[in-house]
N, C-alpha and C positions, 0 to 999 in steps of 0.2 A: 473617921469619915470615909466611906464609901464611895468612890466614882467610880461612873462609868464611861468609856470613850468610846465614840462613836464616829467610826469616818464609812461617808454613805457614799454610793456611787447610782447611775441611775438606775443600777439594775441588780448593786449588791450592797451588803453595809457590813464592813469588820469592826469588830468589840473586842473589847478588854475591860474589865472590874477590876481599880485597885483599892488597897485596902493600904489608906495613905499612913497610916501610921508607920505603917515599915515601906512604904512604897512598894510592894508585892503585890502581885497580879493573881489575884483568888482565881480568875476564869478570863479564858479565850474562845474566840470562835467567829463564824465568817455566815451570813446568809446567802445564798446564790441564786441565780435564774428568778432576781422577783418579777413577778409578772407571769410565771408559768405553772402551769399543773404539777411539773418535776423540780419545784425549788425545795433546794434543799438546805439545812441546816447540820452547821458541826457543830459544836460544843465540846471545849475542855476543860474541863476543870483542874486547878493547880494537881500534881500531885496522881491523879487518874486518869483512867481510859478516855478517849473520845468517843463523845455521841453522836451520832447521824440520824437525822432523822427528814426522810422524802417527804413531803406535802405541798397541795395548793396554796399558795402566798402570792396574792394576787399587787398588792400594792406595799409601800412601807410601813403601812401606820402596822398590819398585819404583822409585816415580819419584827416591826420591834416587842409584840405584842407578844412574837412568839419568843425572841429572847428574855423577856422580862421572866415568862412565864418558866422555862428550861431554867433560869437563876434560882428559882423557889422552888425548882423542884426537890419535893424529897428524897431522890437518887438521886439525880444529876445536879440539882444546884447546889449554890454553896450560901443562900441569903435563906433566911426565917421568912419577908413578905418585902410587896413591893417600896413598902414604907425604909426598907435598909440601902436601898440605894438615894445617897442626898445630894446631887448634882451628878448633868450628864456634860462631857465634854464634846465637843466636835471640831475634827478637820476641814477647815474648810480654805480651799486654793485661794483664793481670789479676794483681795480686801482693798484692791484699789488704792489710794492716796487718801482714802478716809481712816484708817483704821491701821496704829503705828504698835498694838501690842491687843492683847487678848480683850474683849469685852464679852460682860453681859447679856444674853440674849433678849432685847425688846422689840417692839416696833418696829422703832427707826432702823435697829439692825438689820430684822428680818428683811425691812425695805432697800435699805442699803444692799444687800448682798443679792437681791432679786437685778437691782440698778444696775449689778456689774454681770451679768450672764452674758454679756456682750463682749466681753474678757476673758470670759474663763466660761466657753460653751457646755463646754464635756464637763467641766466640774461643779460648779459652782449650782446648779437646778439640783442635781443632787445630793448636794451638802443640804439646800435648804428643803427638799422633803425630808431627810432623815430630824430636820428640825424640828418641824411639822409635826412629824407620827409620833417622835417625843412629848411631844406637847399633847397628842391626842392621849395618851396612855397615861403619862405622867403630869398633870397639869399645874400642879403647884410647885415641881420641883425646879430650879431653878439650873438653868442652860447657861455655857460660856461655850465663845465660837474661838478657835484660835486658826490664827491665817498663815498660810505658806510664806505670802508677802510681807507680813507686818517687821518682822526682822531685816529686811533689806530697806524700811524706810527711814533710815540715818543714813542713804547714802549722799552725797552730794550731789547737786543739779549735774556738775559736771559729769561724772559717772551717768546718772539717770536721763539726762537729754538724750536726744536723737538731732542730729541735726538735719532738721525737714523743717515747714512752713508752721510755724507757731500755731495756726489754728488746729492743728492735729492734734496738739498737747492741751491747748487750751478748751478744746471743743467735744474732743473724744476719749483725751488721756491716752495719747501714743505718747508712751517715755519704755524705760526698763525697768519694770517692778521685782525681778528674779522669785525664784520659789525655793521648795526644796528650807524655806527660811528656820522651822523648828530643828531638824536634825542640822544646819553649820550654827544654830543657838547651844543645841544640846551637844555638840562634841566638841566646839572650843571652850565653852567652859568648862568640862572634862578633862580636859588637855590640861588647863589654868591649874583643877586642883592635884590633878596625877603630877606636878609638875611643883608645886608649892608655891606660886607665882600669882601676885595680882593679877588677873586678867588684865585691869586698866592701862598694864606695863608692858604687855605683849602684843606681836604682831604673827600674826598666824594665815595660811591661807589653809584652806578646809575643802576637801577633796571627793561629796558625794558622788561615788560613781557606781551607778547599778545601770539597768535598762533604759532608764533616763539619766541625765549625771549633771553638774553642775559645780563651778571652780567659787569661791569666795575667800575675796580679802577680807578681813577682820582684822582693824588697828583699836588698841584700845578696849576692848570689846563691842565694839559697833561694825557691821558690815560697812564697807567704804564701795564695794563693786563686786558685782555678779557677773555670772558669766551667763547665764537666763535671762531674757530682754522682758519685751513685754508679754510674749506667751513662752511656756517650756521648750520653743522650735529654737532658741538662739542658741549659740554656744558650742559647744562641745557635740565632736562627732558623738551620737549615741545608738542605741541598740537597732532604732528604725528609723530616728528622726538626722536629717542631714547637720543640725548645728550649721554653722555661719557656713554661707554661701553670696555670693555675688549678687543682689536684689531683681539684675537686671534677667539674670537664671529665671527669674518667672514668668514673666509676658514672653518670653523667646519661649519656651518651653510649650506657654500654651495656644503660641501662636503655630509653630512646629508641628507636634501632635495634635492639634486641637481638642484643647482641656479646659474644662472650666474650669469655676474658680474651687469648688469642690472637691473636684478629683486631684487640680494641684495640690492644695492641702492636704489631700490626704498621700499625696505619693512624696510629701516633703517630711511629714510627720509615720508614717507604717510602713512607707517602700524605703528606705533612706537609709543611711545611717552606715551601721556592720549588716545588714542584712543585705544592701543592693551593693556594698563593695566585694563582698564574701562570695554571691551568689545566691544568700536566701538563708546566709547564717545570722538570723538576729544573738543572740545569745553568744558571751563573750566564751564562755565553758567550752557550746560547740566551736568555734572558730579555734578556742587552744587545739583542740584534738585534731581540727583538719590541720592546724600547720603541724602538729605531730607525724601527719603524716605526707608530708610534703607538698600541701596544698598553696600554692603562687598566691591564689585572691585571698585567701584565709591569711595569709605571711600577710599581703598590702594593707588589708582592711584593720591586724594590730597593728602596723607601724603608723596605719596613718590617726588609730585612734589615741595611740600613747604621744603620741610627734604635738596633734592636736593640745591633750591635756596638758602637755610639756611646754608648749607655747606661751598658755592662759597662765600658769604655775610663774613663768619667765616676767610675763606683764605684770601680774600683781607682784611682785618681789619690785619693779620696778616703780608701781604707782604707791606703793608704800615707803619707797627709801632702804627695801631691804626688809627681813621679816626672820624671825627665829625658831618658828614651828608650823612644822608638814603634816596636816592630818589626813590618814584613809578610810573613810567607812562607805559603807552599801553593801551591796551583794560582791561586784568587782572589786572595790579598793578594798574591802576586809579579806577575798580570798585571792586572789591574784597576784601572788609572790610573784611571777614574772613581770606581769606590767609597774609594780613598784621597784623591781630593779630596776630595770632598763628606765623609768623615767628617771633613777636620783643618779645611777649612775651618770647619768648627762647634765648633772646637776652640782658636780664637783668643783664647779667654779668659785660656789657661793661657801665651799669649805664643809660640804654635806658628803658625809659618809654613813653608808648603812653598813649594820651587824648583818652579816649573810644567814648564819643560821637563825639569828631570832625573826629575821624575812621571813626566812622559810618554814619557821616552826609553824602546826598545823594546832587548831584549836582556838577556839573562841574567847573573848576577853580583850580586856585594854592591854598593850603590850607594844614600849619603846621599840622601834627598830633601828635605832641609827644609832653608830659608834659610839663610846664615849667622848673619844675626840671629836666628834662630829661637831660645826658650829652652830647647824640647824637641827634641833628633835625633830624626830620623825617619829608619829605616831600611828598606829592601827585603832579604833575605838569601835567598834559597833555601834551602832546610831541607837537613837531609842526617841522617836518624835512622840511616840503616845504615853511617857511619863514624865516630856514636857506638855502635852495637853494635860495630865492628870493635876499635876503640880500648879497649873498655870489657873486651872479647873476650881481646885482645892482653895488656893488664894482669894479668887472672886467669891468662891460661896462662903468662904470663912467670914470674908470681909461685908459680903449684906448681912450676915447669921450675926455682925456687932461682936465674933469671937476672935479671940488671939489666937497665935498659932498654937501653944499648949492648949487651949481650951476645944478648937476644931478636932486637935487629933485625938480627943476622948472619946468626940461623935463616933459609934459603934455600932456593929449592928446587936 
């Protein structure tokens, strides 16, 4: 069987094709600038060159229309006809307290996921066009939505409350929903099987840190607490957005400057973070090279973002009773041999020691870092959220198609 994963943005949609028998990714590729005369199209196909190609791609029903079409091509694609792709997956942020794992794309959903655009601005109008133009191209083939959220909703009331005036939660749904939820799905279970270990026996906290970053417990295999509240602004210092700050910081600020509510939000979420402590360094890369070269706010802006993530690290070890495995994936926690030292180094209480040179070793892959003495593993994993949508994909359409899991993976093209 065939999928295809689709995570849409308002004004771009990234793809993948896998080809679920072996879990292998036949094709990749990214649409950009929809909306413009200069949108462009890559295309890769496993194994080959990449294709580009400039054109007018006015809306998405277009741009998925021209991905279909680049997959049958006879250079560039790697499918016979549109009939070899048999369900499409998608990303989508935002699934509210309705929706505790992957569903089917119908009605109610579509309506559901329209209901929460009030939650997830930026993301959530764009998940559902990219639904849409699916549906406009491919209409019989059958759609599953998988949510950022839906993973963090085994948390507890006590983790997930806020403690403010009930009708907030009851009226609006202000609690913490956290995101980021398929990649701490996909690499504590990871962790479970590189490890030989029930999952259900393990206490793990899972460490995404890229441009956006995000800490979770996971007792048992269930998230217990996030470090993402109800939008991506809570938590962890990150690349632009400030992570926890004092509430009262906002009316002071806008009363101060005189800001609306608009430009707060956006100096909390783009000006913030490593970027306004640094000087204007979003990107953790740049920030290593200026303290490379003795740069003061570059030094401040890592200590205060490693100090940060060490903290959250410190509270779930605490809200668990203690935990026995450290995971790093993203862009920062898989390449950032420094910021993993120095945060486990500080972490020696809990009987955590890392291998210095398997820290340091350079190249991609799952790969223990912490001693054998160590009492807590310490892992590196690479995320992979798009062959938990594939997988997650695969399951729902196997399961309306009335086929068992041997009988789905014969589906071919």
């Amino acid at each position: 069987m065939n999928i295809l994963v689709i995570n849409a943005g308002s004004s771009s949609l990234k793809y993948q094709l896998f080809d679920m028998i072996t879990e292998s990714v036949l094709a990749k590729g990214k649409v950009e600038r929809i909306g413009m005369e200069t949108a462009m199209l890559s295309h890769e196909p496993a194994g080959r060159s990449e294709f580009r190609e400039v054109s007018e791609i006015w809306d998405h029903t277009t741009a998925i229309r021209k991905v279909l079409r680049v997959l049958i091509d006879p250079k560039e694609g790697v499918l016979t006809s549109m009939e070899d792709v048999h369900a499409v997956g998608h990303r989508v942020v935002h699934g509210g307290e309705s929706f505790s794992g992957s569903v089917l794309v119908d009605e109610r959903v579509k309506a559901e996921i329209r209901r929460l655009f009030d939650l997830a601005p930026l993301h959530n109008p764009g998940a559902l066009t990219g639904i849409l133009a699916v549906e406009a191209n491919l209409p019989h083939v059958p759609q599953v939505v998988v949510f950022d959220t839906a993973f963090h909703q085994t948390m507890p009331p006590v983790a997930f409350r806020y403690a403010i005036p009930n009708v907030f939660y009851k009226k609006h749904g202000v609690r913490r929903y956290g995101f980021h939820g398929t990649s701490h799905q996909y690499v504590s279970q990871r962790a479970a099987e590189l490890s030989g270990k029930p999952i259900e026996t393990m206490k793990l906290i899972t460490c995404h840190i890229g441009n956006g970053a995000s800490v979770t417990a996971i007792k048992h295999g269930q998230s217990v607490d996030t470090s993402m509240g109800m939008t991506p602004l809570e938590g962890l210092m990150m690349g632009t957005r400030s992570g926890d700050i004092d509430p009262a910081i906002v009316p002071f600020a806008m009363d101060k400057e005189d800001l609306s509510v608009n430009e707060v939000n956006s100096m909390l979420n783009k000006h913030s973070g490593l970027f306004a402590v640094s000087g204007g360094l979003g990107d953790m890369r740049e920030v290593l090279e200026a303290m490379k070269e003795g740069d003061r706010n570059a030094r401040l802006a890592f200590d205060m973002y490693e100090y940060r993530l060490r903290k959250y690290i410190g509270a779930y070890a605490a809200a668990m009773n203690g935990f026995d495995t450290l995971i790093f994936t993203a862009g920062v926690g898989e390449n950032s041999a420094l910021l993993r030292e120095v945060i486990c180094s500080q972490l020696s209480y809990l009987g955590l020691t890392l291998d210095t040179e398997a820290n340091e070793r350079k190249g991609g892959g799952d790969r223990k870092i912490s001693s054998p003495d160590s009492k807590v593993d310490v892992w590196v994993i690479p995320t992979n959220e798009e062959l938990v949508i594939a997988r997650d994909t695969f399951r729902e359409a196997a399961r309306i198609r009335g086929l068992s899991d041997e009988e789905a993976g014969a589906v071919t093209c």
